[in-house]
C-alpha positions in Angstrom: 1.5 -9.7 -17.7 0.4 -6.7 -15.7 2.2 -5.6 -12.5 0.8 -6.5 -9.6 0.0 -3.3 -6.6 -0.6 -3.9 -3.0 -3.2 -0.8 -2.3 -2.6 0.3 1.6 -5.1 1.9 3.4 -3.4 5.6 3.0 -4.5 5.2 -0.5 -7.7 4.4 -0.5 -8.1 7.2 2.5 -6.4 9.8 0.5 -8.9 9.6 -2.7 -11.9 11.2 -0.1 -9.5 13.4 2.0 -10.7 17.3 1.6 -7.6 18.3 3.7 -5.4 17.6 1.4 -6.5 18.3 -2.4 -3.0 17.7 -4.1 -2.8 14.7 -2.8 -6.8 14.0 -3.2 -6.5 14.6 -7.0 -3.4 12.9 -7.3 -4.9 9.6 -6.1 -8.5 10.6 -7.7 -6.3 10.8 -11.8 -4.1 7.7 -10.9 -7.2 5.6 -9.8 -9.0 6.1 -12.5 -7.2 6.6 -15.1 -4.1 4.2 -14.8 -4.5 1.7 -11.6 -6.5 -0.5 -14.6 -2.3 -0.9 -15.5 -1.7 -2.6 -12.5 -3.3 -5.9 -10.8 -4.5 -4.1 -8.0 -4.9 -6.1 -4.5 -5.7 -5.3 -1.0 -6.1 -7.2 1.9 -8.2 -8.4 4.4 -6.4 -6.0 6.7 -7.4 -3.2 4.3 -10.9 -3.7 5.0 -11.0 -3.9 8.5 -8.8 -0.6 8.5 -11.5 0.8 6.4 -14.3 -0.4 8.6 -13.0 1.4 11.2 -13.1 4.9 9.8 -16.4 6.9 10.7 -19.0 8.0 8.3 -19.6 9.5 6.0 -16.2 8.2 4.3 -16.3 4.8 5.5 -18.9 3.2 2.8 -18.0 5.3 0.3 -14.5 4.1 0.8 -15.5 0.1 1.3 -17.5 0.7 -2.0 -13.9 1.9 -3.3 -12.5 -1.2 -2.7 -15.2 -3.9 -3.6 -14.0 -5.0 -7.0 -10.2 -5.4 -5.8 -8.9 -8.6 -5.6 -7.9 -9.8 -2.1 -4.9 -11.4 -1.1 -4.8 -13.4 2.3 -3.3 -12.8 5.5 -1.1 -16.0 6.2 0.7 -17.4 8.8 3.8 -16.5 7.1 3.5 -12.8 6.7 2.1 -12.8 10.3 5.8 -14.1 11.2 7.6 -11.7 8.8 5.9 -9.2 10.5 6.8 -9.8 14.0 10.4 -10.5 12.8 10.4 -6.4 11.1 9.0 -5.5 15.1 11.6 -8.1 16.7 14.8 -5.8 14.9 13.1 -3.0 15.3 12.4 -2.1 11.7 8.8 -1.1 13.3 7.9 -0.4 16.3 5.5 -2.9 17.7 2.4 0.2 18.0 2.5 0.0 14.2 1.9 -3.8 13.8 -0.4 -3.4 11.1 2.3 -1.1 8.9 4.6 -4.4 9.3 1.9 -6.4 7.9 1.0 -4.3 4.9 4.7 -5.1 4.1 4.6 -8.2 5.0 1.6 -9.4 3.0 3.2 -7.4 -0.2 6.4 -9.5 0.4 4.7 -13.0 1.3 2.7 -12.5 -2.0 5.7 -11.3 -4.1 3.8 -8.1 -5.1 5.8 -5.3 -7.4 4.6 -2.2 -5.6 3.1 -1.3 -2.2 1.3 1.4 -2.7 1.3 4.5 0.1 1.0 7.9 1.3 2.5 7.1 4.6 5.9 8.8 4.8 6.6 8.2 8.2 6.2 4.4 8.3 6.3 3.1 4.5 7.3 5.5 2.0 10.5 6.2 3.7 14.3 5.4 2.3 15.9 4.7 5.6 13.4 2.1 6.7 12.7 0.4 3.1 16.7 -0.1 3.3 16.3 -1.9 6.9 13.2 -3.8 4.8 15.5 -4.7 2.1 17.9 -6.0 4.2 15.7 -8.2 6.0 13.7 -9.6 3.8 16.8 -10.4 1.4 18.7 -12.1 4.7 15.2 -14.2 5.2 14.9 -15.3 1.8 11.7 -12.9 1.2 10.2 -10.3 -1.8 11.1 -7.2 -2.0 8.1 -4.6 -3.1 8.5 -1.3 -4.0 7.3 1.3 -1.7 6.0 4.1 -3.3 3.5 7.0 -3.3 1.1 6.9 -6.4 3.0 9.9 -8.1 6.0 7.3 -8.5 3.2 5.3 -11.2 2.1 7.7 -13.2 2.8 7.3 -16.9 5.1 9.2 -19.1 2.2 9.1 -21.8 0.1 11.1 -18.7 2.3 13.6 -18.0 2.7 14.4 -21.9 -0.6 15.0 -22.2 -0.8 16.9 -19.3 1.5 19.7 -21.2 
């Protein structure tokens, strides 16, 4: 059975960003060459984040991100959520950062998958996630940038 991803939005922004092209190609290789690994979801979240974005990258990235599968927002993960901004794991601004974690907890997914260092990919608050979620009885994902998923059998062949 594969492993399942949560995709958040710095992802799916990063495989059209110019500004950065290490990053850019990073996501570009890992997307298309070994997110196929994974059972990739997103959220309805995901989409209106996307929506949101001005063209010309807005339907290039929706078109990105048609033939994921979706996972819902629930109740649930709306209250995890508000319980990571209530101990101040987030700050309340950065609601929907709680609820990409919060969704990839609720629906028990291996890895959320970011380029957001300040709120996400970030060891001091993934610990005060951790915690919580353990204490509550909740998932644990992952955190992690793509570079953390690409395969062994990739980099050999890069050599």
């Amino acid at each position: 059975m594969k492993q399942s991803i949560y995709l958040e939005t710095s992802v799916v922004g990063a495989y059209l960003d110019n500004g950065e092209p290490f990053r850019r190609d990073l996501t570009i290789r890992w997307w298309e060459h070994e997110m196929s690994e994974y059972h990739a979801v997103i959220s309805p979240l995901v989409v209106r984040e996307l929506e949101r974005v001005p063209e010309p990258h807005r339907t290039g990235y929706l078109k990105l991100v048609e033939p994921l599968a979706r996972v819902e927002l629930t109740d649930e993960a709306t209250i995890l959520a508000e319980g990571y901004i209530a101990r101040g794991i987030f700050h309340r601004k950065y609601i929907g950062d709680a609820m990409h974690v919060a969704v990839a907890s609720f629906h028990k997914i291996d890895y959320l998958v970011t380029w957001n260092f300040g709120h996400l990919a970030n060891v001091r608050r993934q610990a005060r996630i951790r915690l919580f979620n353990t204490t509550a009885g909740f998932f644990v994902p992952q955190i992690v940038t793509p570079e953390f998923l690409v395969s062994e059998l990739t980099e050999k062949s890069d050599r």
